[in-house]
TORKOL-4160 file (C-alpha; in steps of 0.2 Angstrom, whole numbers, padded with zeros to 4 digits, m for minus):
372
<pt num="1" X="0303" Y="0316" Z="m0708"/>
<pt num="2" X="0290" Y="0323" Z="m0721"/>
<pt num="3" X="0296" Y="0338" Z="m0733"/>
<pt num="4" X="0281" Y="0347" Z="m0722"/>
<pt num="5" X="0290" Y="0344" Z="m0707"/>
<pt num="6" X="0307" Y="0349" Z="m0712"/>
<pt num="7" X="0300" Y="0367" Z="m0719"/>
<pt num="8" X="0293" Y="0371" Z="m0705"/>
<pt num="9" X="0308" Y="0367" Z="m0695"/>
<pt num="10" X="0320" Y="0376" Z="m0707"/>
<pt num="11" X="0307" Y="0391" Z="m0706"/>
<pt num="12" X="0309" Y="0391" Z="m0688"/>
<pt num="13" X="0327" Y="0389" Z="m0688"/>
<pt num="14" X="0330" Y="0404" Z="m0700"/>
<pt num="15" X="0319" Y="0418" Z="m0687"/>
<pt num="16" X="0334" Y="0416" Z="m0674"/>
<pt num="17" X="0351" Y="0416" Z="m0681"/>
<pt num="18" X="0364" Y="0421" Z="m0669"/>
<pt num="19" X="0383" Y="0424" Z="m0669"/>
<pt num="20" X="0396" Y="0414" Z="m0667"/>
<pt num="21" X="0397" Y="0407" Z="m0648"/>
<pt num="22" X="0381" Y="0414" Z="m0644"/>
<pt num="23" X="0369" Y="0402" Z="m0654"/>
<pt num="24" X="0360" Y="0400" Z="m0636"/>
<pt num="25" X="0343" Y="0400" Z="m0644"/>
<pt num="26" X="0349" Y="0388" Z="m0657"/>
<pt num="27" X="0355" Y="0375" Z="m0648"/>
<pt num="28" X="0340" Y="0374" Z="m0636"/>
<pt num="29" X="0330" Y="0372" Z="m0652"/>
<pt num="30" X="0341" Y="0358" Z="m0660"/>
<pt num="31" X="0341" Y="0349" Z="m0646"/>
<pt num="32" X="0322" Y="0350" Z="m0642"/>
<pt num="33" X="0318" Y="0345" Z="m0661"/>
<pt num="34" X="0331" Y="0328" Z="m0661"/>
<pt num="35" X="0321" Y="0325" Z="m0642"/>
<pt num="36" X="0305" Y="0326" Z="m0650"/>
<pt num="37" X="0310" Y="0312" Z="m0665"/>
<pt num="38" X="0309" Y="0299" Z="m0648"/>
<pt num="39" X="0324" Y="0287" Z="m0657"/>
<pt num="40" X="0333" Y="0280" Z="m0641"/>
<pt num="41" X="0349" Y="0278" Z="m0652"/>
<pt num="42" X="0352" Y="0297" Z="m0652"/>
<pt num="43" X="0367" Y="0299" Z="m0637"/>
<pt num="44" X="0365" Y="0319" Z="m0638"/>
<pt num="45" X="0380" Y="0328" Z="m0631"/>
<pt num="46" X="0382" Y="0348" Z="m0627"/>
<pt num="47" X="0399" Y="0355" Z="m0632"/>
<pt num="48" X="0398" Y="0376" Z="m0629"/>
<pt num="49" X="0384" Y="0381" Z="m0640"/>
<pt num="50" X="0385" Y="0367" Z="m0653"/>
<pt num="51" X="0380" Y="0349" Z="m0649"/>
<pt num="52" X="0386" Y="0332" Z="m0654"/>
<pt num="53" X="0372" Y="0317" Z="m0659"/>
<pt num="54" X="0379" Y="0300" Z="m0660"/>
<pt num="55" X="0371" Y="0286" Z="m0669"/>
<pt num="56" X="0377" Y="0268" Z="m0666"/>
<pt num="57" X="0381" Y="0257" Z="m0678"/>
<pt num="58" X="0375" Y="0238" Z="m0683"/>
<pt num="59" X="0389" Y="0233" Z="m0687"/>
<pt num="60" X="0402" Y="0248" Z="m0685"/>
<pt num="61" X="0418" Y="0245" Z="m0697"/>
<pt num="62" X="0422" Y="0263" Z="m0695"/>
<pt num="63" X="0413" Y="0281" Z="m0688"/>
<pt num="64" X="0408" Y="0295" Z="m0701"/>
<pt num="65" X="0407" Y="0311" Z="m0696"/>
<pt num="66" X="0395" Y="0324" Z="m0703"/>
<pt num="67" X="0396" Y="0342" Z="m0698"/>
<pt num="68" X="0385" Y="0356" Z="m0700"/>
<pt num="69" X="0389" Y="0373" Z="m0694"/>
<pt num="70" X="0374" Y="0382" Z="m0685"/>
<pt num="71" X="0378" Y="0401" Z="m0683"/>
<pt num="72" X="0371" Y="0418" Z="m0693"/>
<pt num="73" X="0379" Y="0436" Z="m0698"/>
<pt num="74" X="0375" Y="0451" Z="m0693"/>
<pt num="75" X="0364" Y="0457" Z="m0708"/>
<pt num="76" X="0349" Y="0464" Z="m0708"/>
<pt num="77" X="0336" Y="0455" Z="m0717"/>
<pt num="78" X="0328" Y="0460" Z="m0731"/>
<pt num="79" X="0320" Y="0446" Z="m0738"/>
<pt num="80" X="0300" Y="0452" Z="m0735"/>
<pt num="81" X="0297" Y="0435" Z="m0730"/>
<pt num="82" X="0284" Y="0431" Z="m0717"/>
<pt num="83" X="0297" Y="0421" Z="m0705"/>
<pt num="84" X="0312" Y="0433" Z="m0707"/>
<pt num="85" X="0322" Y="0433" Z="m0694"/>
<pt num="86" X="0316" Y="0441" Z="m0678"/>
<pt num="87" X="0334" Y="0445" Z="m0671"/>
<pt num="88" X="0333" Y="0464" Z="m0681"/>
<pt num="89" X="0353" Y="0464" Z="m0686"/>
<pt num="90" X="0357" Y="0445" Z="m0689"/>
<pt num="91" X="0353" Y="0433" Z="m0702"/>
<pt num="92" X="0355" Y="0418" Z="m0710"/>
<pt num="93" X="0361" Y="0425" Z="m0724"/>
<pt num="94" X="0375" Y="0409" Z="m0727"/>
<pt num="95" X="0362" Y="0398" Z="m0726"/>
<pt num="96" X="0365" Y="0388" Z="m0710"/>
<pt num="97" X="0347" Y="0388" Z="m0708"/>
<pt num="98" X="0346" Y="0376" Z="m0723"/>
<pt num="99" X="0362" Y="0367" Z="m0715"/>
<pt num="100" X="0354" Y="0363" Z="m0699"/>
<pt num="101" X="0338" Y="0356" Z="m0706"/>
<pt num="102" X="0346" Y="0346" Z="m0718"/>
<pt num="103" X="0357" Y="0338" Z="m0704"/>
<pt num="104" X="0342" Y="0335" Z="m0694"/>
<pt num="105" X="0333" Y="0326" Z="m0705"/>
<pt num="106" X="0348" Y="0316" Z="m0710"/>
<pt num="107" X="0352" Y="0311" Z="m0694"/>
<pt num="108" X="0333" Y="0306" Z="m0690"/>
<pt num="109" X="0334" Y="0294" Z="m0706"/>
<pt num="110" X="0349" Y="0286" Z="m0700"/>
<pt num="111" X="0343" Y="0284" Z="m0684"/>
<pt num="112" X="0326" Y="0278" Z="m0690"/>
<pt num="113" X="0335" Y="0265" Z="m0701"/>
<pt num="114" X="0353" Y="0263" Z="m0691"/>
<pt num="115" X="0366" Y="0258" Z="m0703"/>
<pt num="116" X="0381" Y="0249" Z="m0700"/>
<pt num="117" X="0391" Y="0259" Z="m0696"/>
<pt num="118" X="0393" Y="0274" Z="m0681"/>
<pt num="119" X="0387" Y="0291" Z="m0686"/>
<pt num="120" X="0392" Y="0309" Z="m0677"/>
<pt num="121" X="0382" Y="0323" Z="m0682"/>
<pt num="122" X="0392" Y="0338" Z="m0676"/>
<pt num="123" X="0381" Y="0355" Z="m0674"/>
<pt num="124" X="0397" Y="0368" Z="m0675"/>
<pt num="125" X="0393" Y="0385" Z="m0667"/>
<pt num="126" X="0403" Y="0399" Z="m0674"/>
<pt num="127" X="0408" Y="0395" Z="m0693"/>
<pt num="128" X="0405" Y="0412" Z="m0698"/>
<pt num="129" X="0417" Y="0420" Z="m0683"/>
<pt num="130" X="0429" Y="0420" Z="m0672"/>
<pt num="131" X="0430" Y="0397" Z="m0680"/>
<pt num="132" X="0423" Y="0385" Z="m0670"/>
<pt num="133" X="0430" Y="0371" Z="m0680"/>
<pt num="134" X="0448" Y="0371" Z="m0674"/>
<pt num="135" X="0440" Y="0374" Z="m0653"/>
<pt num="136" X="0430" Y="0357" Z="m0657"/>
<pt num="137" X="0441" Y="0347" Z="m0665"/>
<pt num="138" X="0454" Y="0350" Z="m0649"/>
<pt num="139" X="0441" Y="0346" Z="m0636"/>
<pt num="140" X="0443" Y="0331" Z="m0627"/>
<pt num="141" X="0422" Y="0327" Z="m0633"/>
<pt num="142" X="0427" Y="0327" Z="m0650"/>
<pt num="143" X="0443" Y="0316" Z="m0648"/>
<pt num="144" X="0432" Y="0300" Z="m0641"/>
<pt num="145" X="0425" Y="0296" Z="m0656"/>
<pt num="146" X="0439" Y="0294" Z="m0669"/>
<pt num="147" X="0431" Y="0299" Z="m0684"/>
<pt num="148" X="0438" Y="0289" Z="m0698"/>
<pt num="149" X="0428" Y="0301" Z="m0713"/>
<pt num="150" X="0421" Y="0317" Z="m0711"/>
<pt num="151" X="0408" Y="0326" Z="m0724"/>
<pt num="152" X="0399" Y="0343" Z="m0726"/>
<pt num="153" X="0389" Y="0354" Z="m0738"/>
<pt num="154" X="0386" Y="0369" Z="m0743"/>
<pt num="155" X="0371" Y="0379" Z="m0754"/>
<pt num="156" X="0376" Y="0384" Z="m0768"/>
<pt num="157" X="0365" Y="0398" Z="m0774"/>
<pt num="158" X="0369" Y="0397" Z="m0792"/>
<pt num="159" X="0366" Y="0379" Z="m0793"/>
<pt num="160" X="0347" Y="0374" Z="m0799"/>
<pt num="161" X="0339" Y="0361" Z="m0784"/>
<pt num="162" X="0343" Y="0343" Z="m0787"/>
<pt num="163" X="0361" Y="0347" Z="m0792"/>
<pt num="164" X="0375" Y="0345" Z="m0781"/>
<pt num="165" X="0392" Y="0349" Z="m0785"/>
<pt num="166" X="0411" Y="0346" Z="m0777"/>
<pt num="167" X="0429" Y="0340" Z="m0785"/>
<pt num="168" X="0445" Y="0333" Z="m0777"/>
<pt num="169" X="0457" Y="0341" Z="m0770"/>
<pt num="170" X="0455" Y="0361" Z="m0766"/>
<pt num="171" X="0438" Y="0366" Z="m0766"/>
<pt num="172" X="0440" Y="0384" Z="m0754"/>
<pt num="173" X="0454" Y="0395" Z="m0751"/>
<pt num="174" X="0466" Y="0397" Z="m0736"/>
<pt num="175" X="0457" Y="0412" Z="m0730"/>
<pt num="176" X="0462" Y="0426" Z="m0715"/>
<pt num="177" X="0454" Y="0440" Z="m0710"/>
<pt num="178" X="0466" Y="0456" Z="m0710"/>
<pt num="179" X="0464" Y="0473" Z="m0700"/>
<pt num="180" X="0477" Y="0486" Z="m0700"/>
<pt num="181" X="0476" Y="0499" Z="m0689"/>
<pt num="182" X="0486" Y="0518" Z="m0693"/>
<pt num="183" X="0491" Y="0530" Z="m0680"/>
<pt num="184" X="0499" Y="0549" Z="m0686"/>
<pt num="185" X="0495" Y="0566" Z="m0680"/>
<pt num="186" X="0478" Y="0573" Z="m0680"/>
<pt num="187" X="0476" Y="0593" Z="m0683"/>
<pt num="188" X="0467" Y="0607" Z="m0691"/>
<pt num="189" X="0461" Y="0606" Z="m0710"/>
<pt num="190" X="0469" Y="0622" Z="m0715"/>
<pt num="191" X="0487" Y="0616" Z="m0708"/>
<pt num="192" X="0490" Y="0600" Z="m0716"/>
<pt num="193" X="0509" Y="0602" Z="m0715"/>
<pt num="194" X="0508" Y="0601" Z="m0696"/>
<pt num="195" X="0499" Y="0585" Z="m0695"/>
<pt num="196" X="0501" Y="0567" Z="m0700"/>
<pt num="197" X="0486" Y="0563" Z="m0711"/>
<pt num="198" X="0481" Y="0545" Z="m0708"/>
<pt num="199" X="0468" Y="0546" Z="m0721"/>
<pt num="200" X="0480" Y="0552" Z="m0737"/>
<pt num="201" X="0491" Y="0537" Z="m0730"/>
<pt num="202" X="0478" Y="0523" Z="m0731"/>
<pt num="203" X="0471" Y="0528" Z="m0746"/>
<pt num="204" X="0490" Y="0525" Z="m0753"/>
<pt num="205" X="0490" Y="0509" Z="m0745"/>
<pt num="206" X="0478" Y="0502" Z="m0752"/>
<pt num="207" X="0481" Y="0509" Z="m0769"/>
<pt num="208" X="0499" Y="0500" Z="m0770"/>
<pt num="209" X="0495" Y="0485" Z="m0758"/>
<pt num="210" X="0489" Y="0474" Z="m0774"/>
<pt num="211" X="0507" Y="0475" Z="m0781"/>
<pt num="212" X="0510" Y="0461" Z="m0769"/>
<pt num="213" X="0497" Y="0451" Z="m0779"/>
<pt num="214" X="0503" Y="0457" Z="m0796"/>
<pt num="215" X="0522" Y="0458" Z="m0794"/>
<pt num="216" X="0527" Y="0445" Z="m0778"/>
<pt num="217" X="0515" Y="0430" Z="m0784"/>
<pt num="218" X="0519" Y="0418" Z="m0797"/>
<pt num="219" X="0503" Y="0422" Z="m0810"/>
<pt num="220" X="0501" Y="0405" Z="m0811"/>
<pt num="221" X="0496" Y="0403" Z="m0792"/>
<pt num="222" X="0481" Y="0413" Z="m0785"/>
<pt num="223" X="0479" Y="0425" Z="m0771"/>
<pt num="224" X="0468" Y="0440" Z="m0766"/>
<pt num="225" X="0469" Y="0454" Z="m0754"/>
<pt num="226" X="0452" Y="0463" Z="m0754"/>
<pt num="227" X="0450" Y="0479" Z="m0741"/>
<pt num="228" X="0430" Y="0478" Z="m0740"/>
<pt num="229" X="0431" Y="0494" Z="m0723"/>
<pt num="230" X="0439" Y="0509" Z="m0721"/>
<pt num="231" X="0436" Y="0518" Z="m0704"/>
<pt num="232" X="0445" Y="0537" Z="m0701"/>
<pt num="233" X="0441" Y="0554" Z="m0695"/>
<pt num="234" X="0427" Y="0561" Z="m0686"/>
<pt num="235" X="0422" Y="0579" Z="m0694"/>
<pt num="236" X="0426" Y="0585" Z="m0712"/>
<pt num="237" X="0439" Y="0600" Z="m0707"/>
<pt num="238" X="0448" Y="0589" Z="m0696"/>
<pt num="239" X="0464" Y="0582" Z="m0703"/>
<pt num="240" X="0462" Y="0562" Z="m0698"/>
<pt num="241" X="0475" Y="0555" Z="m0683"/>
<pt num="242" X="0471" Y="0537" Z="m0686"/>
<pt num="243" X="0464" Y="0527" Z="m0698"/>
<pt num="244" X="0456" Y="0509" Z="m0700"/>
<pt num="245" X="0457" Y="0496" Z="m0716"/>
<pt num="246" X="0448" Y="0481" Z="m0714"/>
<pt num="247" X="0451" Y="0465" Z="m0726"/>
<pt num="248" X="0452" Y="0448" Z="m0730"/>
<pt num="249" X="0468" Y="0438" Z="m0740"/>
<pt num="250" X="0464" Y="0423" Z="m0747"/>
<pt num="251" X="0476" Y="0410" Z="m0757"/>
<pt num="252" X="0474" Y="0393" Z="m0766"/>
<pt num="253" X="0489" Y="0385" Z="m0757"/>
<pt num="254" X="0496" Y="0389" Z="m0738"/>
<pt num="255" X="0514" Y="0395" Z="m0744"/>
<pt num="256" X="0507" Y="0409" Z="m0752"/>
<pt num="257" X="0497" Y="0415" Z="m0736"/>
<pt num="258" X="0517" Y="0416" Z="m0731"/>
<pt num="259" X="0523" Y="0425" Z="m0743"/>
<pt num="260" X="0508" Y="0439" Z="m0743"/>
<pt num="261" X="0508" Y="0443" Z="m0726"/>
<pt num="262" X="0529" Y="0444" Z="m0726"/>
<pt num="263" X="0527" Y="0456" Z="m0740"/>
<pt num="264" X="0515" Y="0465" Z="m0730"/>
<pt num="265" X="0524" Y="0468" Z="m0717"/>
<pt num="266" X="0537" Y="0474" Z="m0727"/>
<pt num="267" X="0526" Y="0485" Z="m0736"/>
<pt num="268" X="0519" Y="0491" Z="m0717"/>
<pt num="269" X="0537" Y="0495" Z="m0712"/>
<pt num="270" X="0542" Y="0507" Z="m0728"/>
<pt num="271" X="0525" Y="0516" Z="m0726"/>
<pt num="272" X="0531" Y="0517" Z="m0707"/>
<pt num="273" X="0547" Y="0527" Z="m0713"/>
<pt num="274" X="0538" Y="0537" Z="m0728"/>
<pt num="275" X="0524" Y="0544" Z="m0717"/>
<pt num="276" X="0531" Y="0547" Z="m0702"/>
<pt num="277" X="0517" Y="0535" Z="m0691"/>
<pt num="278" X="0513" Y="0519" Z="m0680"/>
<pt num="279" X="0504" Y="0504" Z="m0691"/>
<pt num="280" X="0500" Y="0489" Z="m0683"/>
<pt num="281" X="0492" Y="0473" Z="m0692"/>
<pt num="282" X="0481" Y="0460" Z="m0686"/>
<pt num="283" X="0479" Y="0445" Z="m0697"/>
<pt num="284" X="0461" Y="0439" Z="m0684"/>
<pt num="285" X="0454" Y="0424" Z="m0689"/>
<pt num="286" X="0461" Y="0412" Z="m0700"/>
<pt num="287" X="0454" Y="0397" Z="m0709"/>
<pt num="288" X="0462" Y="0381" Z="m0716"/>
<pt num="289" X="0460" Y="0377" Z="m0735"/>
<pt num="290" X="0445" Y="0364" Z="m0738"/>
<pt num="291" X="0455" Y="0351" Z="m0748"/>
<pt num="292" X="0443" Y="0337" Z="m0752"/>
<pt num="293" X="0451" Y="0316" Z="m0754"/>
<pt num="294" X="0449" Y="0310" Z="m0771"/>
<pt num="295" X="0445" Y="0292" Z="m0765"/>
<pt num="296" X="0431" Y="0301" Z="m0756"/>
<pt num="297" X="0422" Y="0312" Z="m0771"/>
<pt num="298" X="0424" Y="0297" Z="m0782"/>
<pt num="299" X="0413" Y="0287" Z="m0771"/>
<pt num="300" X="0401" Y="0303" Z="m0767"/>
<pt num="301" X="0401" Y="0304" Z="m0787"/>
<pt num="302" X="0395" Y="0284" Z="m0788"/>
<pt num="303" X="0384" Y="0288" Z="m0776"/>
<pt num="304" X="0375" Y="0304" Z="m0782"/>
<pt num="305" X="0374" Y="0296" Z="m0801"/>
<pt num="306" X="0362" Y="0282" Z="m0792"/>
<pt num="307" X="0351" Y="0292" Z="m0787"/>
<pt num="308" X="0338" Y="0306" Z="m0796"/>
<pt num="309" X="0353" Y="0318" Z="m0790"/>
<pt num="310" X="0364" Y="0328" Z="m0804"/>
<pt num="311" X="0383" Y="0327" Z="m0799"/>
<pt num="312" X="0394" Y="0340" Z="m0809"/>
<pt num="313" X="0411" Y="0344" Z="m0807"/>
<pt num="314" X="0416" Y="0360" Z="m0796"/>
<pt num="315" X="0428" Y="0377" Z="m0799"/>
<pt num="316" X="0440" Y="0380" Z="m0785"/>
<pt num="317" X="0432" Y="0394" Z="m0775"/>
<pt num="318" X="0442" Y="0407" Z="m0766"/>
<pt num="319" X="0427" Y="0404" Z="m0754"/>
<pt num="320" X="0432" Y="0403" Z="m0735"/>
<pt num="321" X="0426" Y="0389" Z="m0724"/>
<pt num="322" X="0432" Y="0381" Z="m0706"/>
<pt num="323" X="0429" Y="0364" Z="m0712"/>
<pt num="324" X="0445" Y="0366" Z="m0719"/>
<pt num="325" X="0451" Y="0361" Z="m0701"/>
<pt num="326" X="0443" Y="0345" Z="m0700"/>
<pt num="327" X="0449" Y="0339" Z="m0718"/>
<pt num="328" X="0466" Y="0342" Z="m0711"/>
<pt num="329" X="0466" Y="0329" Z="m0699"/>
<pt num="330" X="0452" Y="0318" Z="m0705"/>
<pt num="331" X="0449" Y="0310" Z="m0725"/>
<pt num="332" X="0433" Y="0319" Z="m0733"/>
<pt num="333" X="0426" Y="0329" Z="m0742"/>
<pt num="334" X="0415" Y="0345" Z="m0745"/>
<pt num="335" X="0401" Y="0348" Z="m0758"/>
<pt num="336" X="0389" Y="0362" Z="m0765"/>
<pt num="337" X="0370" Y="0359" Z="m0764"/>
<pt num="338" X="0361" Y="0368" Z="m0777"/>
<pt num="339" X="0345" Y="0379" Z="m0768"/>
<pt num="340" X="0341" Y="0391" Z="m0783"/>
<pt num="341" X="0342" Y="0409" Z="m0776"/>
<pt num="342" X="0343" Y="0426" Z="m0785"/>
<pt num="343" X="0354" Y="0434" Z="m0773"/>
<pt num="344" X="0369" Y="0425" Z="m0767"/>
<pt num="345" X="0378" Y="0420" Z="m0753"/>
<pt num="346" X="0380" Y="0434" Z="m0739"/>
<pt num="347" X="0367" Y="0444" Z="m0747"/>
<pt num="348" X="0354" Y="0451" Z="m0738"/>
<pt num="349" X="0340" Y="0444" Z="m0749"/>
<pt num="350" X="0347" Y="0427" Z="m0749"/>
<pt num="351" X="0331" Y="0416" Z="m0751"/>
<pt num="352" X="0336" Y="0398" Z="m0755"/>
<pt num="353" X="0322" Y="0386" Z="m0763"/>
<pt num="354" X="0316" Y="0375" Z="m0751"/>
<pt num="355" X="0313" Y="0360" Z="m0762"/>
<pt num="356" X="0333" Y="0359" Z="m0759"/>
<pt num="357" X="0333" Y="0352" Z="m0740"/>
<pt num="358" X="0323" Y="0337" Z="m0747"/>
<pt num="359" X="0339" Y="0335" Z="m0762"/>
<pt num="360" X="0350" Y="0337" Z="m0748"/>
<pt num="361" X="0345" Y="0326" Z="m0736"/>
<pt num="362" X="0345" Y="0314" Z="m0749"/>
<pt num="363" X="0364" Y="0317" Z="m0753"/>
<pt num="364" X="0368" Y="0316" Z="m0734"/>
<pt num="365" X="0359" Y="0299" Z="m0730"/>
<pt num="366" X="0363" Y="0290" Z="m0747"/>
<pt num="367" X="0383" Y="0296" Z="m0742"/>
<pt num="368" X="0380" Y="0290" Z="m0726"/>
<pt num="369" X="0373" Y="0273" Z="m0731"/>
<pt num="370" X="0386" Y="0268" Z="m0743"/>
<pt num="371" X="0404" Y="0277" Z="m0742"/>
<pt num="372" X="0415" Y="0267" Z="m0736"/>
């Protein structure tokens, strides 16, 4: 498939980005495009929104697994780019329009030039929210295969094209999303000593919910609690009854997940007590650490070096990703592909350099060809 070929499908791809188990649009168009690459050997199976293409092998000694996750954010684009996306408040804004095409064009290659060994190409709906990692790995579609390795990447917008990037052991945090929900007495402005004013009390909890970080974990280990959305009252002489915080905690190792959300429930209790109201938390989704298997980045390292590519070791990230799920039950390994863009990940400007699927197709169908 020519570099032509894959813009246009990446272009097409990035003007309908949809939300997580609603990636209807998408899937029809992922499975028209592998129909219209007439390879025989591409067994295509429908699972919800997301699809499974099977490729078998020559000669199979084991079955790789490469996953790409298919699903947008509700952004707004702002990009000014002549195929922006035409669903007004979503976007591909992670770059899962990239994903896709780079998966497609991998698995046309390997189905092209069938290698020795069996292929799954998992299209996974729902990355971004509620996790369609943990649904897909537990349905009984996924289980007949038996992967014996399992990849991924990711752009990486500070990364120059042609560079790709990844390290044993953790790459991405153990990540869960956090909503926390206050309940007092609302009343007149002029009166405040009637009322239970939700707004005073979560502005102090979140002003003393970072003691947890600073004073209950070890300095050496890493956590962070970020509240990105506060939600409460309706006009500006009303005293607030309830109040919203919306969040995200994140840590480098699961026993510190524990230990911040038992502090914080402890912390919710004593605010409780101090201001007289009703708390309740909810943790949403949460997503597993991506810890990659050294055996597995070595050989991806051998195998970038013989090619045109530029490996460099990566940082832990406190980045969130559902793959994690997958690297918990199977050996693999996740890496970053440079694309080059100004604005970064999440960003409504995201603008990856194109000349990066064609790097990234590369990475995907060398690894497939070789990793054993």
């Amino acid at each position: 498939m020519n570099k032509e070929k894959l813009i246009e499908i990446r272009r097409e791809l990035h003007q309908i980005p949809e939300l997580g188990f609603r990636e209807y649009k998408t899937q029809e168009y992922l499975l028209k495009t592998i129909a219209e690459m007439n390879l025989p050997n591409i067994q295509v199976t429908r699972w919800k929104t997301g699809l499974f293409a099977f490729v078998e092998g020559l000669n199979p000694k084991q079955t790789i697994g490469y996953r790409t996750d298919i699903d947008g954010l509700p952004i707004v684009e702002e990009t000014g780019l002549p195929f922006s996306s035409q669903h007004q408040e979503n976007m591909h804004a992670c770059g899962h329009d990239i994903h896709m095409t780079i998966a497609l064009g991998a698995l046309y290659e390997v189905a092209s030039n069938p290698v020795d060994d069996n292929i799954l190409f998992i299209f996974q709906p729902a990355e971004e929210g509620p996790g369609g990692a943990e649904p897909i790995m537990n349905s009984e579609t996924f289980k007949q295969w038996k992967l014996d390795k399992i990849f991924a990447l990711h752009i990486a917008p500070e990364l120059p094209v042609g560079t790709v990037s990844s390290r044993a052991g953790i790459l991405f945090a153990n990540t869960s999303e956090l909503f926390i929900d206050f309940k007092g007495k609302g009343g007149h402005a002029a009166y405040p000593h009637l009322t239970k004013d939700m707004i005073v009390t979560a502005s102090t909890f979140v002003t003393q919910l970072q003691q947890i970080i600073s004073r209950k974990i070890d300095p050496l280990d890493s956590g962070v609690i970020t509240i990105g959305k506060m939600t409460a009252g309706t006009v500006q002489n009303i005293i607030a009854e309830k109040a919203r915080l919306e969040g995200t905690i994140r840590t480098l190792q699961p026993e510190t997940m524990t230990v911040i959300k038992s502090e914080l429930e402890r912390f919710i209790e004593g605010f409780q007590l101090s201001y007289d109201c009703e708390i309740a938390v909810d943790y949403g989704a949460m997503y597993y650490q991506v810890y990659n298997e050294s055996n597995c980045v070595n050989q991806f390292q051998e195998i970038i070096n013989s090619t045109d590519l530029t490996y460099i070791e990566a940082n832990a990230a406190m980045t969130g990703e559902d793959f994690g799920y997958f690297l918990k039950e199977i050996p693999g390994f996740m890496f970053w592909l440079g694309v080059d863009s100004e604005y970064g990940l999440h960003h409504s400007k995201l603008n990856p350099d194109e000349e990066a699927i064609i790097a990234g197709v590369k990475a995907v169908t060398e690894t497939i060809r070789r990793i054993d």
